[in-house]
N, C-alpha and C positions, 0 to 999 in steps of 0.2 A: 411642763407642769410638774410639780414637784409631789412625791407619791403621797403626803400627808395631806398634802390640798386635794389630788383625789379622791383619796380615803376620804375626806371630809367632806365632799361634793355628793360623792353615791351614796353615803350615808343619807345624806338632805335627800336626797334624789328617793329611796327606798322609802323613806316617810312619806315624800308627796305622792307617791302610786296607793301607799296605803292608806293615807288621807282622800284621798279620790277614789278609791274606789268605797272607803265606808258612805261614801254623799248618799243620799235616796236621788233616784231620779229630777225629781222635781228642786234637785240642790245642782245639779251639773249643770254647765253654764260652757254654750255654743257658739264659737265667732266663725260664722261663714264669709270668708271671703271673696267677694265676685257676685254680684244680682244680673250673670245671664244665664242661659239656658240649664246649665249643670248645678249656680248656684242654688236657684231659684228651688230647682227640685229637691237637694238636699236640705236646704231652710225649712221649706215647706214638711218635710217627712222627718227632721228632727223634733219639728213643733210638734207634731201631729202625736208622735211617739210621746210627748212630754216631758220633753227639756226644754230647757230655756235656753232663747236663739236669739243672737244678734248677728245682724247682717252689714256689713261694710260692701260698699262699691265706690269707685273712683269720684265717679261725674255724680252727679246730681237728679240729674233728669230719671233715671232707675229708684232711686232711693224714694221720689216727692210721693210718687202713689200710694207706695208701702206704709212709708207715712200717716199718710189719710186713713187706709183701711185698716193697718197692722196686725192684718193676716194675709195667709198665702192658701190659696186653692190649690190643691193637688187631685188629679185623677188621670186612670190608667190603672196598673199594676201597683199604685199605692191610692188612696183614695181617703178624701180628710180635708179639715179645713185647720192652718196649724195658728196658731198667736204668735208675731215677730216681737219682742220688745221691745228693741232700739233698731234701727236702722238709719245707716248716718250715714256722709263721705270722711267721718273723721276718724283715724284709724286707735289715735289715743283712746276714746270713749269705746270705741267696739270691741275693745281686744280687754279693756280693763277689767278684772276680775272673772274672766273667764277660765276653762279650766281645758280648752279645747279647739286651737284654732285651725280651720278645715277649711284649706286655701285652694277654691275653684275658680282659675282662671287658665286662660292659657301659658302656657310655661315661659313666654316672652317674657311674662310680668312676676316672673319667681322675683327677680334682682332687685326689681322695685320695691315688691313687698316686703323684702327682708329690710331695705333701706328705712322705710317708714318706720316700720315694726322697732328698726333695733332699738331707739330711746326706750320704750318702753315696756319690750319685752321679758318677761321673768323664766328664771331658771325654772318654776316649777309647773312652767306654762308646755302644754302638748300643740306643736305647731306641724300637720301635715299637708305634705304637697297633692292633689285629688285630680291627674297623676302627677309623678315628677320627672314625666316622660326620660331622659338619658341625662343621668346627672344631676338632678334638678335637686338632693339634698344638702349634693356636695356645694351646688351652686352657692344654695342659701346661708351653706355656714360659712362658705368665704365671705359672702357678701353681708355677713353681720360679723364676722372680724373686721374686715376693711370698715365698717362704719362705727367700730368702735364700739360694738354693744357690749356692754356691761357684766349682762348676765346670757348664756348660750341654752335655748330652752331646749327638751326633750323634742330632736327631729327626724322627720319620719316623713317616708316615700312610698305610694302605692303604685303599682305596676301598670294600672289601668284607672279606669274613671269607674265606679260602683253603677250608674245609670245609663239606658242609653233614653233621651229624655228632650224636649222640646218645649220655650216658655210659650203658651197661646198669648201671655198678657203682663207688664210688669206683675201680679200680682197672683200669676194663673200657672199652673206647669202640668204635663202631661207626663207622666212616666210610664215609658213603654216596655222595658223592662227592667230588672235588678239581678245583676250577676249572682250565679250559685258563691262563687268565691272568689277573692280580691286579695292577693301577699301583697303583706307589705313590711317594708324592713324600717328600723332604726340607724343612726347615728350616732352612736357606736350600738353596733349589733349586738350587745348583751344587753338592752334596753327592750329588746322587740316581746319577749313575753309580757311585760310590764304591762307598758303602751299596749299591745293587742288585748288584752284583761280589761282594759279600759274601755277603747272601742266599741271592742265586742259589747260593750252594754247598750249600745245605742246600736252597732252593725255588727248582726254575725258572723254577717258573708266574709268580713277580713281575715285573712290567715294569717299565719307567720311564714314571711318571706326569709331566703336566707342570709342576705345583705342587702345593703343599698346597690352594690353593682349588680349583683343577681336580678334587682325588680328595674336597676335603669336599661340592663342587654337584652332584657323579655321584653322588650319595648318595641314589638309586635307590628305597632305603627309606623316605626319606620320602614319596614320594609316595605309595606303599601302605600301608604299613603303619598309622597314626595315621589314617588318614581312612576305610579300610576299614573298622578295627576299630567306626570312634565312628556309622559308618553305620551298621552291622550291630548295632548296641550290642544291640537289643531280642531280635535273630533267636539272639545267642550265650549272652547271660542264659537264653532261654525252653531252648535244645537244651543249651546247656554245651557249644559249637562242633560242633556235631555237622553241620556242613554243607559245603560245598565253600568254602571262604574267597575262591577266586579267581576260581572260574567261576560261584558261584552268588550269593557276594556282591559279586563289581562287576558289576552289573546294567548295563543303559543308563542308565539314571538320576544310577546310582554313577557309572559310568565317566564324566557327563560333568563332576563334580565333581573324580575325579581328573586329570581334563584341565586343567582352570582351575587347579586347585594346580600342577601341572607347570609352567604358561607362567608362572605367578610365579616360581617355584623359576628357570626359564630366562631371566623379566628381571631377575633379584638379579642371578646372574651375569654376564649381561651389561653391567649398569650397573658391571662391574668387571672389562669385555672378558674375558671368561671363556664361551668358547663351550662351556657343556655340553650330553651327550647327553637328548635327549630321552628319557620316559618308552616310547614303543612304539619309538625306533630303539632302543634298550639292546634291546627284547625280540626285535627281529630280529637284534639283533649277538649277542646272548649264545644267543639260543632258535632262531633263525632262525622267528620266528613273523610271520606278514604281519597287516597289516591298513591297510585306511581310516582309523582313528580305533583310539582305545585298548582299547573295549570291543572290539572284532573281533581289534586285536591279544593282547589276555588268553585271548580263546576260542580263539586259533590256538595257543596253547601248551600243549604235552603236558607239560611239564614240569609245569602246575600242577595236572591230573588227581588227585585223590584227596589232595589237599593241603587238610586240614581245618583250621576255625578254633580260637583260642586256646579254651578253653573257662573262659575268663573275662575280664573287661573287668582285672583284678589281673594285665598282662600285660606283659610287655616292649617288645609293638608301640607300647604307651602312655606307659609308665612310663617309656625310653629314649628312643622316636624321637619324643615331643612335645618335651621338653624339652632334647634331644642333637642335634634333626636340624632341627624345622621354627621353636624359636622363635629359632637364631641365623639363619634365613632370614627371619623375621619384624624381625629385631633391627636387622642390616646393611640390611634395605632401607629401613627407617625411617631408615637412617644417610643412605644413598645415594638418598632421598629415591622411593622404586618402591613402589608398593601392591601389597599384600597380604592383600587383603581373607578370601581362601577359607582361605590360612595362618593367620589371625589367629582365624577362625572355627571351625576346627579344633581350636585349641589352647582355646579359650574353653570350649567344647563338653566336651573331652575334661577339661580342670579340673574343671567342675562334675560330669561322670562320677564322677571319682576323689576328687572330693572334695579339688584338691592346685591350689597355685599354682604352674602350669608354668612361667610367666614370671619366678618369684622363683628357680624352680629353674635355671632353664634357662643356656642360653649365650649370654648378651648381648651386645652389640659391646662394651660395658666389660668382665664379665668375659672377654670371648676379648684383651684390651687393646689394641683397635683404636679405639676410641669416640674420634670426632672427627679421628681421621685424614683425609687425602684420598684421593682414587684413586690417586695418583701415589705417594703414601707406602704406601700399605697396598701395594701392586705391587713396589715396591724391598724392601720389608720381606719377600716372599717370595721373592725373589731373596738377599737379602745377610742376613737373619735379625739387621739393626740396624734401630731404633727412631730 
């Protein structure tokens, strides 16, 4: 891209942070992507706060109730009753004149949405992934190059989900809790004060992450979740989860397998100077829970008491976080030449589970369109968001 088409991009781009953020509340304009459990709660507590929300979902059957009522019940740790405006399966009308689109589904369906999206999406449009589990910023802006969009809107990846949250009812959502704090980075990372100025008017809790690699390697989940699950494969089949997921299935044995996944997950990043948090510091930072080693730190955390497993291997901890979190860790280290042996094992294991080829699914360093980059290119490229 040529430096006077930049210059003349960030300029546009500087107005529309300062155009959006002069709105008054009641002018800011909400596309939640997704009416299940995560969307449903954030819909619900954006209305509630007093923006205006529209909600897209795929199918049909989620949208008809919303519909009817065109409001969203919340309670829990948020409590309120919010006004939906639109709510449709049609992605052109939900995303049309909004200022804000805050894409809650599983990371499987990042590819899809950018495809929809791209006809219609505007440069001066704010589209974040809620999370964009490993990769998931990079995913979306190859995947609206490849489909030929137009305009590339201001994009942005959170590290985690803001809730942890359950629907009782199309129409109904419980919020159990709301994180003290949530980084989240931009694409290209000199955007991320902007974008979080924004945010933050509707969520505090958002920080500023340091890049989009930063909030995709602190992706937490994959350490637990995919190798948990494919350990425990036997123990969740026989009960249908009926056991303690965290204290009772990372065992010693477990725990020290998710150790070995962690220090790979920590040398990917590294071989691309990206100092992330470790698997037990995250549980003291986030839980304040101590330990020697990971299994001590699992058992120091009250948070995870009475937290039961999936009650079947047809799970998201699989289904998502092999293909979404650990095969682009698998992917990029093969790039950057770092083994991966206990990653690779993981996913191998958890294919033949599900009977599904993670690696044909998953996020490769070609599809995330990094493949064959340097470190020196892939690092400018999260800075400056050119190729």
């Amino acid at each position: 891209m040529k430096k006077k088409h930049i210059a003349e991009l960030d300029a546009r781009r500087k107005q529309y942070i300062k155009d959006i953020l002069n709105k008054d509340i009641q002018d800011l304009k909400f596309c939640v992507v997704g009416a299940g459990h995560g969307g449903i709660a954030m819909a619900g507590h954006l209305a509630i706060k007093g923006f205006k929300v529209h909600l897209y979902n795929r199918g049909r059957s989620k949208i008809i109730p919303l519909n009817y009522r065109k409001k969203i019940k919340v309670e829990g740790a948020v409590n309120g009753l919010g006004k939906i405006e639109l709510a449709s399966n049609n992605i052109q009308d939900c995303i049309d004149g909004v200022d804000v689109i805050m894409v809650v589904i599983p990371a499987n369906g990042h590819r899809y949405i950018a495809k929809i999206c791209a006809p219609y999406v505007k440069e001066n449009q704010i589209v974040i992934l809620n999370p964009g589990r490993t990769g998931g910023a990079l995913e979306f802006f190859h995947s609206l190059r490849q489909e030929g969009a137009q305009k590339i809107p201001f994009l942005a990846e959170a590290q985690t989900f803001l809730y942890a949250s359950r629907s009782i009812g199309p129409t109904h959502s419980r919020i159990f809790s709301v994180k003290n704090s949530v980084p989240l980075a931009t694409l290209p990372a000199y955007w991320i004060p902007g974008i979080i100025k924004i945010i933050n008017r509707a969520f505090p809790q958002f920080v500023p992450g340091d890049n989009i690699f930063k909030t995709s390697f602190d992706n937490i989940g994959a350490v637990f979740h995919p190798a948990l699950s494919v350990l425990n494969a036997a123990w969740i089949e026989e009960t249908h989860g009926n056991f303690e997921y965290y204290i009772q299935g990372a065992s010693q044995s477990v725990s020290k397998v998710l150790e070995k996944l962690d220090k790979e997950r920590l040398d990917v990043a590294a071989a691309l100077g990206i100092k992330a948090i470790s698997a037990r510091n995250w549980l003291y930072t986030a839980y304040s829970a101590h330990g020697k080693n990971l299994y001590e730190a699992i058992h120091d955390n009250p948070g995870y008491l009475g937290i039961k497993a999936p009650d079947s291997l047809k799970h998201r901890y699989i289904d998502e976080d092999v293909p979404m979190s650990l095969v682009p860790l698998a992917s990029i280290g093969d790039m950057l030449k770092v083994e991966t042996p206990t990653i690779k094992f993981i996913i191998h294991i958890a294919s033949l589970i599900r009977g599904r080829d993670f690696w044909q699914e998953g996020r490769t360093a070609e599809r995330l369109g990094i493949q064959g980059m340097s470190i020196k290119e892939i690092r400018l490229f999260a800075v400056s968001g050119e190729i």
